[in-house]
C-alpha positions, -999 to +999 in steps of 0.1 A: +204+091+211+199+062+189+218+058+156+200+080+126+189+049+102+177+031+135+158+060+144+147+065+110+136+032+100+116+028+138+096+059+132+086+050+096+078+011+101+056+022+130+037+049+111+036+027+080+021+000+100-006+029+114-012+039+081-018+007+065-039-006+102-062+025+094-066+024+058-075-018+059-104-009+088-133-003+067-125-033+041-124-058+070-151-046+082-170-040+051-193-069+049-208-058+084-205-022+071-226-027+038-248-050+052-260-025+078-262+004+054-280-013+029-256-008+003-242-036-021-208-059-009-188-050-034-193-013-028-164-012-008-140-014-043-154+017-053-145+033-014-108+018-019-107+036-054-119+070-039-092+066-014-062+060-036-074+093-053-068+110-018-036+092-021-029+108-055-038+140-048-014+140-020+017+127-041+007+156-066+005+184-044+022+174-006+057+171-016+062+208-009+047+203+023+069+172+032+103+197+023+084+227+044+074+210+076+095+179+074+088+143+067+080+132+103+054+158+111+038+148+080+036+112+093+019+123+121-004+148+101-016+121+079-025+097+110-047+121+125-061+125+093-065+089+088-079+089+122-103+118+109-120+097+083-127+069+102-147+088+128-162+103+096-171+070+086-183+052+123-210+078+120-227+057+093-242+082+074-240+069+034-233+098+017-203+107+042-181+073+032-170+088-003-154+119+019-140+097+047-123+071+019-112+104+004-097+120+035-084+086+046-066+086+013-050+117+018-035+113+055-020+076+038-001+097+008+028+106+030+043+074+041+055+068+006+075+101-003+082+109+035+093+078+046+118+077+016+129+112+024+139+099+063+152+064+051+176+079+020+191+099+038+203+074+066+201+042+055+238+024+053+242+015+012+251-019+019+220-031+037+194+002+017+169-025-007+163-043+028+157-014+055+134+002+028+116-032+026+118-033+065+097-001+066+073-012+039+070-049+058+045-017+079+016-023+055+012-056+052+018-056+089-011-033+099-033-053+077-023-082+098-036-063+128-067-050+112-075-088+102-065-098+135-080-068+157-105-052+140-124-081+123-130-098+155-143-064+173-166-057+147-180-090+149-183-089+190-192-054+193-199-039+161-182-019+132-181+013+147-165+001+178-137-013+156-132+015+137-132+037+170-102+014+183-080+022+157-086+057+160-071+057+199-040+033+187-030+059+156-035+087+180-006+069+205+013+065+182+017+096+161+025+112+201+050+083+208+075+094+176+074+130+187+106+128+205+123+118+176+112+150+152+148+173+160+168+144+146+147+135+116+132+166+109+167+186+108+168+193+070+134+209+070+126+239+051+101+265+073+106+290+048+091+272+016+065+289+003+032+267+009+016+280-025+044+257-042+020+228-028-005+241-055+015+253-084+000+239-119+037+224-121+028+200-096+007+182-124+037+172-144+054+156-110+050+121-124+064+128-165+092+144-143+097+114-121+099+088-151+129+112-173+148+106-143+163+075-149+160+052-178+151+024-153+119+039-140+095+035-164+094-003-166+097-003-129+065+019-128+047-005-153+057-032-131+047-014-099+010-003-115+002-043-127+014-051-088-009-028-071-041-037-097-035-073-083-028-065-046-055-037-042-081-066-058-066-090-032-072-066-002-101-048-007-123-079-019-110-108+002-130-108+034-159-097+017-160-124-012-149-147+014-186-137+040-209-131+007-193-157-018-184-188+005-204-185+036-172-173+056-177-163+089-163-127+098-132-137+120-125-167+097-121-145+069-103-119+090-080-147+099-073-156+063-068-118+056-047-117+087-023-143+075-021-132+039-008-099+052+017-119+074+029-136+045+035-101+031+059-090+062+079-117+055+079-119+019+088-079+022+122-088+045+131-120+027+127-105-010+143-074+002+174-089+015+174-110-017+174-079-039+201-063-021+225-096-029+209-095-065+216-060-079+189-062-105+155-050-094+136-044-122+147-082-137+142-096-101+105-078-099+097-094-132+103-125-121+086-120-088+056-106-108+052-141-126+052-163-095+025-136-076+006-141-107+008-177-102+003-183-068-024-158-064-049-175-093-043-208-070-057-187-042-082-177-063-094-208-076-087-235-051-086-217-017-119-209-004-132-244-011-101-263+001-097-275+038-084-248+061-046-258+064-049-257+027-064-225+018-043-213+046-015-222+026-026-210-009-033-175+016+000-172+027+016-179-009-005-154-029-002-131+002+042-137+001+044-128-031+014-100-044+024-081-011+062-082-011+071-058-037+070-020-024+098-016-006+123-031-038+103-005-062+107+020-035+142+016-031+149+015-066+134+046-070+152+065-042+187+050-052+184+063-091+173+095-082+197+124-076+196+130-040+180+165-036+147+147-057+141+116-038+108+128-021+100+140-055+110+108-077+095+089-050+060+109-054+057+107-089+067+069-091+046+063-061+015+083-081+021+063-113+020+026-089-014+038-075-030+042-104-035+005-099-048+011-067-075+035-084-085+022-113-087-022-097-110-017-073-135-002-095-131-022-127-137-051-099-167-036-085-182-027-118-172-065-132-193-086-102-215-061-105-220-070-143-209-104-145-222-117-112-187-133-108-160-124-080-133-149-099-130-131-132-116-097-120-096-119-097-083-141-132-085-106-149-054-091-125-034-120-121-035-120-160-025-082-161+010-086-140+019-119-157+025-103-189+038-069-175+059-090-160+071-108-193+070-077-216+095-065-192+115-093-192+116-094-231+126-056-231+155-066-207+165-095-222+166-075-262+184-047-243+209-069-227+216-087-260+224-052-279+248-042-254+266-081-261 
C-alpha cells in the first residue's frame, strides 16, 4: 500500500489536473466555439463567470456532502459532472452553454475543500506549503494539456471533437483513483444528514471562515485580486490572441499552453519557497506585485513581439499570476482548527472566487463597451498591485506596534 500523503497527494494532483483540463476546454476552444454559434468573442467571459457561480454554490452548500460521502468520491462526482457539461455544451445549442458553464462549475467546486481535507490530514508538516502547491501545480497543468490537446483537435477536427476527448480522459481517470477510496475515504461520515448540505447556515460559511484566524482576511483579499487577474488571463487569452492579433488557433493554444507551464513550476518553486519563508501572507504580497508586473508586460508587449519573446513575457506573467493557490490554500488549512479545514477551506476558497465571478464579466462588459481587450487587462494587473501593497502596509504598521 503506498504511504497516506503519497497516496493522498497522487489522487488529488491527478483530479486537480482533470478538473482544471475540463474546465479550460471551452475557453481554448472558444474562438471556434463563438464563431460557429454566431455569438460575440468575448462571450466566453461571461460563460467563465456563470461557471465560478457553479463553483460557489458548491463551496456554500457541498461541504456536508464532502464529510458524508468522503473527499475522494466527491472528486470523482465532480469529474463526471464536469464531464456532463461538456457534452451539454458539444451539442451546440446556444441557450444550453449558460447550464453547461453552470454545471461545469459545480463538478470543479470540490477539488478545493476536498483535496485540502485528503492533503491536511497526511501531509508531513515539514514539507505541507509544498505538497499543497504540488496538488494545485494540477490546474495550471490541465490547462497546459487543454492548450496543448484540445486547441489543436478543435482546429483539425472541430470543437466538439475536442471537447468529446476530454470527456473519455476525465472518465479514466475518475475509475483509475477508485482503488485508493478505503484509505482516503476512512474518516467519512455515512450518517450525516444530507439536508445539512442545504441548511440557511450554509450562507454564513465564508463570515465563519474569515473569524477563524486573524490572518485570513488579508489572505482572502489577496487571493480575490489574484484570481480577478488570473481568471482575465485564462479566459481571454486565446481568444484576444485569434480575434485581436490575427493568432492562429494552435499558436495561441501554444502560448496558452506555456503560460500554464509556467504556472506548474511557479506553483512547486514558490511553494517550496514559502515553506523555507514562514510568512505567507507577506510573501503573497510580494508575489502579488511582480505578477502585477510581469503580466502588464505580457499584456502590452507580447502579442506584437517576435515569438521567443512573447514566449517569454508568456511564461513570466503565466509563473507568477498562476502560482499562488496552493500557498493561500495551505495557509488556510494550517490556521484552521483541524476538524474545520474542509470548512475554512470552503469559505476562503468562496471568498477567492469571487474574483473568478465578477473578472470575467466586468472584462466582457469593458471590450464590449470600450472596444479595447488591454484596459481590463491594465484594469486587473492594477487591482492586485495595490492589494498587494495595502497589505503590505497593514503588515508592516502591525509589525511596527508589536516593536
Amino acid at each position: 500500500m503506498l504511504k497516506p500523503w503519497v497516496a493522498a497527494l497522487s489522487a488529488t494532483l491527478l483530479m486537480q489536473t482533470v478538473g482544471t483540463f475540463l474546465n479550460q476546454s471551452l475557453p481554448v476552444v472558444a474562438p471556434l466555439m463563438t464563431a460557429d454559434l454566431g455569438l460575440r468573442p468575448e462571450t466566453i467571459g461571461n460563460f467563465a463567470s456563470v461557471n465560478t457561480l457553479g463553483a460557489i454554490l458548491f463551496l456554500l452548500f457541498g461541504t456536508p456532502l464532502v464529510a458524508r460521502f468522503g473527499p475522494l468520491r466527491m472528486l470523482q462526482a465532480g469529474a463526471v459532472l464536469g464531464c456532463l457539461a461538456l457534452l451539454t455544451a458539444a451539442a451546440g445549442i446556444v441557450w444550453l452553454l449558460p447550464f453547461a458553464a453552470l454545471l461545469m462549475g459545480i463538478g470543479y467546486g470540490p477539488t478545493g475543500p476536498a483535496g485540502s481535507r485528503i492533503l491536511q490530514a497526511t501531509a508531513p508538516p515539514r514539507h505541507r506549503v509544498l505538497i499543497f502547491s504540488v496538488k494545485q501545480a494540477g490546474a495550471p497543468a490541465g490547462g497546459a494539456l487543454a492548450g496543448l490537446v484540445a486547441a489543436p483537435m478543435a482546429a483539425a477536427f472541430g470543437w466538439q471533437v475536442a471537447l468529446l476527448t476530454g470527456i473519455g480522459v476525465a472518465l479514466v481517470c475518475a475509475v483509475l483513483i477508485q482503488p485508493l477510496r478505503p484509505q482516503l475515504d476512512a474518516e467519512r461520515e455515512p450518517a450525516r444528514p444530507l439536508r445539512d448540505a442545504f441548511s440557511p447556515r450554509r450562507l454564513a460559511a465564508p463570515v465563519n471562515a474569515l473569524r477563524m484566524h486573524r490572518v485570513l482576511p488579508p489572505l482572502t483579499l489577496q487571493a480575490f485580486a489574484f484570481a480577478a487577474l488570473q481568471g482575465s488571463l485564462f479566459a481571454f487569452t486565446v481568444t484576444w490572441l485569434v480575434q485581436e492579433h490575427g493568432f492562429s488557433l494552435t499558436s495561441a493554444g501554444s502560448l496558452f499552453a506555456a503560460m500554464q507551464v509556467a504556472g506548474v513550476v511557479g506553483r512547486l518553486a514558490l511553494g517550496w519557497a514559502a515553506d523555507r519563508i514562514g510568512d505567507a501572507t507577506r510573501s503573497l504580497a510580494v508575489h502579488g506585485l511582480v505578477a502585477a508586473g510581469l503580466s502588464a508586460l505580457w499584456v502590452s508587449f507580447g502579442p506584437g513581439a517576435h515569438w521567443a519573446l512573447a514566449l517569454a513575457l508568456a511564461i513570466g506573467a503565466g509563473f507568477t499570476a498562476a502560482s499562488w493557490n496552493g500557498i493561500f490554500l495551505a495557509e488556510v488549512a494550517r490556521v484552521a482548527p483541524p476538524d474545520r479545514v474542509a470548512e475554512a477551506s470552503s469559505g476562503a476558497i468562496l471568498l477567492c472566487f469571487l474574483g473568478y465571478l465578477t473578472a470575467p464579466s466586468a472584462f466582457a462588459w469593458t471590450v464590449t463597451g470600450t472596444g479595447s481587450w488591454t484596459l481590463p487587462y491594465y484594469v486587473a494587473c492594477g487591482l492586485l498591485a495595490v492589494v498587494s501593497l495595502v497589505v503590505l502596509a497593514l503588515r508592516a504598521g502591525r509589525d511596527a506596534d508589536r516593536g
